[in-house]
N, C-alpha and C positions, 0 to 999 in steps of 0.2 A: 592767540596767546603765545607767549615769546617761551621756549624752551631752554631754561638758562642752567650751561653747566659749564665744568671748571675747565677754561679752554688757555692753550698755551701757544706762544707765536708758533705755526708752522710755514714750513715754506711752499709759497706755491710752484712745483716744477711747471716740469714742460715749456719753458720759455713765457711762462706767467710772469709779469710784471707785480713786486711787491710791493705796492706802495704805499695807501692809509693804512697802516696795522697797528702794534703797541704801544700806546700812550700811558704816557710817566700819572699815577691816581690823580695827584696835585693840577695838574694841565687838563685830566679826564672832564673836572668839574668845573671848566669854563666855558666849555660848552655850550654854544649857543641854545636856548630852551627850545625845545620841540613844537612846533607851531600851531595854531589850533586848527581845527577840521572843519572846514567849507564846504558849502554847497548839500541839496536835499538828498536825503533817504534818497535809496537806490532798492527797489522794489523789484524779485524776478523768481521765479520758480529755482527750488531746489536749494542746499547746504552744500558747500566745498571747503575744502582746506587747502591750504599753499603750503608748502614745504620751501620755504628759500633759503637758498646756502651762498655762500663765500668764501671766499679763502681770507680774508682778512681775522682780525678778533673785535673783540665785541668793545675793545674802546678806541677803537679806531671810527674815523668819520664817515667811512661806508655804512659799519654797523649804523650810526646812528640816524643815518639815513633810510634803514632798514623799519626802522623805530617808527620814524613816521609814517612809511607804507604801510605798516602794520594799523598805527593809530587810524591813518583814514580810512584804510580797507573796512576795515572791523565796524568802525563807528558808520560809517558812510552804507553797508549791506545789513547794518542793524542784526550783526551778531551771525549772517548767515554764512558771510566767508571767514575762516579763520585761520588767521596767518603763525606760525611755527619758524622763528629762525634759529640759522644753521651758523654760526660766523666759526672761525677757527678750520675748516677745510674739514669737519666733522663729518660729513657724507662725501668729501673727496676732494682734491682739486681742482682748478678753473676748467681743465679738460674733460676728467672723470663726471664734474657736475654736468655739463654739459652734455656730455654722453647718456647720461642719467633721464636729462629730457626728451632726449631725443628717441632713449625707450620708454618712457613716457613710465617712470618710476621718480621721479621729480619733478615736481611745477615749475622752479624759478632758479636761474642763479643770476650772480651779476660779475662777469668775468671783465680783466681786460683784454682790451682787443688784440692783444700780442697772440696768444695760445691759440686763437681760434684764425690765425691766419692759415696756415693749410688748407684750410675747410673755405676761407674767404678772403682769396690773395688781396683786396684792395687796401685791409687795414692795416696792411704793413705800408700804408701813408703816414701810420700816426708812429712808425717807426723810424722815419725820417727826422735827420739833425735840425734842429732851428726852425721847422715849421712854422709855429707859432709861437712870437713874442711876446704877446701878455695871453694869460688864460682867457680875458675877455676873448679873443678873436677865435680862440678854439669855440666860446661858447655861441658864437655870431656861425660858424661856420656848423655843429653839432646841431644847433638849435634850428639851422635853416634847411634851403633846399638840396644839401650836399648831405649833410647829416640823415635828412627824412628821407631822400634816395637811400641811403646807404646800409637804412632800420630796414626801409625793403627788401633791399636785395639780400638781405641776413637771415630776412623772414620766410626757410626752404629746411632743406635736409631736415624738419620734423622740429624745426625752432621758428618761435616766434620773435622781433625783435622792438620791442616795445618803448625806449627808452634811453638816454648815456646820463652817465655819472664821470665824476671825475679822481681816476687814479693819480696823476698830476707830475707835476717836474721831476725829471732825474740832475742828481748831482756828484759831481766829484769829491771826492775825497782819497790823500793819499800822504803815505810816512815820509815822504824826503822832503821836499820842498814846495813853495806855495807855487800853484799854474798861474800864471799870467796870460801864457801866448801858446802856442800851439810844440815852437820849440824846448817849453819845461814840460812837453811828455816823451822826449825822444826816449825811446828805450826802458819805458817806466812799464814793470808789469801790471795791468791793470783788467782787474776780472770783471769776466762779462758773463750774461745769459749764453745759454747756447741757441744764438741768434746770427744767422750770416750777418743779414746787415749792420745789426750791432757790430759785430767784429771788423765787418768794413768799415765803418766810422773809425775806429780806434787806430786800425790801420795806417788809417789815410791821413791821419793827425800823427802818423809818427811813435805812435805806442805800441808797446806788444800786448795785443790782448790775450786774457788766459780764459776761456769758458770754463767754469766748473759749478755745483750744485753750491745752491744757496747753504746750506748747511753747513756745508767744508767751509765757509769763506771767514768766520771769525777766525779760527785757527791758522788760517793762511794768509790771512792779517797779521798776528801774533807772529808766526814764524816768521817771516817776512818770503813766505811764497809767491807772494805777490807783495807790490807795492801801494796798490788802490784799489777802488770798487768806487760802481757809479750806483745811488741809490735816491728816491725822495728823502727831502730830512729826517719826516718820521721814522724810517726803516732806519735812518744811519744811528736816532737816536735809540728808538726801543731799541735795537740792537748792539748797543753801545760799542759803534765802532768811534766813536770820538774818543776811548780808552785805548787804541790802539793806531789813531788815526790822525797826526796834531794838525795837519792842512786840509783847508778843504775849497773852495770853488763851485760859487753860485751862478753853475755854468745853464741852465733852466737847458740842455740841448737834447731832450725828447720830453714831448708832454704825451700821458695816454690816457682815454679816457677807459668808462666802464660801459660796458653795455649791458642794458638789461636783457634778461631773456628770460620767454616763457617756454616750457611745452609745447607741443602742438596739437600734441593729444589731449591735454587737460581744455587746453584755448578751444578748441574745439566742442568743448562737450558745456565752456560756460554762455549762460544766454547771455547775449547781445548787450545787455544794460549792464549787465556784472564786466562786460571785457571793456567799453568805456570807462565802468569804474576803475578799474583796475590799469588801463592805457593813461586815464586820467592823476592814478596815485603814482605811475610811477614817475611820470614828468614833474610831481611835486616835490618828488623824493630825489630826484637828478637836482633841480635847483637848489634845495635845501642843502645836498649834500657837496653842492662845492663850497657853498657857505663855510659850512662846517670845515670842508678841507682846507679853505684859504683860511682861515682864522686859525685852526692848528698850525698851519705851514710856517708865520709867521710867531707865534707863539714859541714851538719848538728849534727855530733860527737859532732866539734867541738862547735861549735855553744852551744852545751848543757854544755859542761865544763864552754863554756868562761861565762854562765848565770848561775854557782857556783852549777851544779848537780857534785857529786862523784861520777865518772865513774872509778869501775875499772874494769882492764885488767886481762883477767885471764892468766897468762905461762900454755905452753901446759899439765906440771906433774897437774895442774890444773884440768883442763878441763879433764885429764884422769880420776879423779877422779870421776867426774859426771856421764863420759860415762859406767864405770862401776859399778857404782849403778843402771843405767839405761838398764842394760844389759839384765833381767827379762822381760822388755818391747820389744823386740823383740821377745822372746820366743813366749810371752804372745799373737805378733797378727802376728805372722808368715804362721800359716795354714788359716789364714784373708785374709791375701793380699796376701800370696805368698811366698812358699819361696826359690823356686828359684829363684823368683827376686831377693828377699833379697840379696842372696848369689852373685846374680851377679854382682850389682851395689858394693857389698861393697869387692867384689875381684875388681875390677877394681879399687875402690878408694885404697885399699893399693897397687896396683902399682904403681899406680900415686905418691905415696907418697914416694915409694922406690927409683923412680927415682928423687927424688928431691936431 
């Protein structure tokens, strides 16, 4: 049963990525409908409850991804596991929840992969520029044997790793003038997470990046403390930086996903056919929920045009141009995260692309 109270956008620190969060009521209700629930009764000794949290809020597309893990969980254990969510960072943040599991006073959250790089240097992969050109090739790579390694290797320090969702594109936006090329950032204050590599990219393209907390950043918009902020649309729009912000730049140049996680002490203690069950909802819940994400994504684009922000579209010879300014930043954190990952995820993205 879903625990529903009066939750208001907060921000996830610690270098959490903000991305599905508040959605405008009007846009809430086109929401793709909640799917129905497949497959037999799931039959096993014992009653549980899941506690799962987020840092996003509850009309955001994570939430509603939430929704339908709950719907199968429930219907699928025939009432015996009962799911409680958390959206709005009401038990803590992407870190704090995750801590939470780890003392085994929390079942579930679903972070993105930025916070918890400390704990697991490789997914500062998905903080890399340009990675991935369409979400399709994130979800070819998530979805396969790069993704299922990497559920593994997450699966330790008292976490289980069950599952990815999609937190999704970061975008530019900024008060002076529209970007085109790498030279209309020279010198543009432009805030960032407090994220090295973040701040290398902005660098390296010739910007001054400012790290500061999400919270200070409308006001430093307003003042003109800065000049820009890179955010998903959603966040640019709940947050109505398009009222302080007339350019913006459908630069797609970091996508991140979510990952699931459970406890390891709860995971532990459920029998065998309940943690299928439940391995099983959240892969349903990962798929559905990009659904949801890409139909907001495009939805709330628009929404930003139609309220007189200049968005523009970069062509692919474009966007080449960035990725190879930015080319030094791989070098630079390659023996960091990895580089035969590197090399793998991004042999795999130019097949994908050859076959197109």
């Amino acid at each position: 049963m879903t625990t529903t109270t009066t939750t208001r956008f907060v921000s996830v620190v610690g270098g959490a990525f903000l991305g599905l969060t508040a959605l405008s009521a009007s846009a809430a209700t086109e929401m793709p409908p909640l799917p129905d629930v497949t497959g037999d009764k799931v039959q096993a000794d014992g009653d549980f409850k899941i506690k799962f949290s987020i840092g996003t809020t509850e009309s955001g597309a994570q939430y509603r991804g939430l929704e339908y893990f709950e719907k199968i969980v429930e219907q699928r254990s025939d009432g015996h596991i009962q799911v409680d969510l958390f959206p709005g960072a009401q038990l803590g943040d992407d870190r704090e929840a995750t801590s939470a599991l780890q003392a085994g006073t929390l079942e579930m959250t679903m972070p993105s992969t930025s916070p918890l790089v400390n704990m697991f240097p490789q997914f500062a992969v998905f903080d890399l520029p340009f990675l991935f050109p369409q979400p399709e090739m994130a979800d070819a790579v998530l979805d396969g044997e790069i993704g299922q390694q990497m559920l593994e290797d997450a699966s330790s320090q008292g976490l289980v790793a069950i599952g990815w969702g999609e937190n999704g594109y970061r975008q530019l936006t900024n008060s002076q003038h529209p970007v085109e090329k790498p030279e209309d950032l020279d010198g543009l204050k432009i805030r960032t997470m407090e994220n090295d590599l973040h701040l290398d990219i902005w660098r390296t393209l010739g910007a001054n990046p400012t790290p500061m907390s999400f919270a200070e950043l409308f006001t430093a918009l307003e003042q003109g403390v800065v000049d820009g902020q890179e955010n998903p649309w959603i966040t640019i729009e709940s947050s109505k930086f398009n009222e302080v912000q007339d350019y913006a730049t459908e630069t797609n140049h970091v996508y991140t996903p979510f990952i699931t996680l459970v406890s390891a002490r709860f995971w532990d203690r459920l029998p065998e056919d309940y943690q299928a069950l439940v391995r099983d909802a959240a892969t349903k819940m990962g798929d559905y929920q990009r659904e949801v994400s890409r139909t907001l994504n495009d939805q709330i684009k628009q929404d930003l045009k139609d309220s007189g922000m200049q968005i523009t579209e970069l062509s692919p010879e474009q966007v080449k141009v960035f990725q190879d300014q930015l080319e030094p930043v791989y070098e630079d954190w390659r023996d960091e995260i990895g580089g035969e990952l590197i090399d793998d995820i991004r042999e795999q993205v130019q097949q994908a692309q050859e076959q197109e």
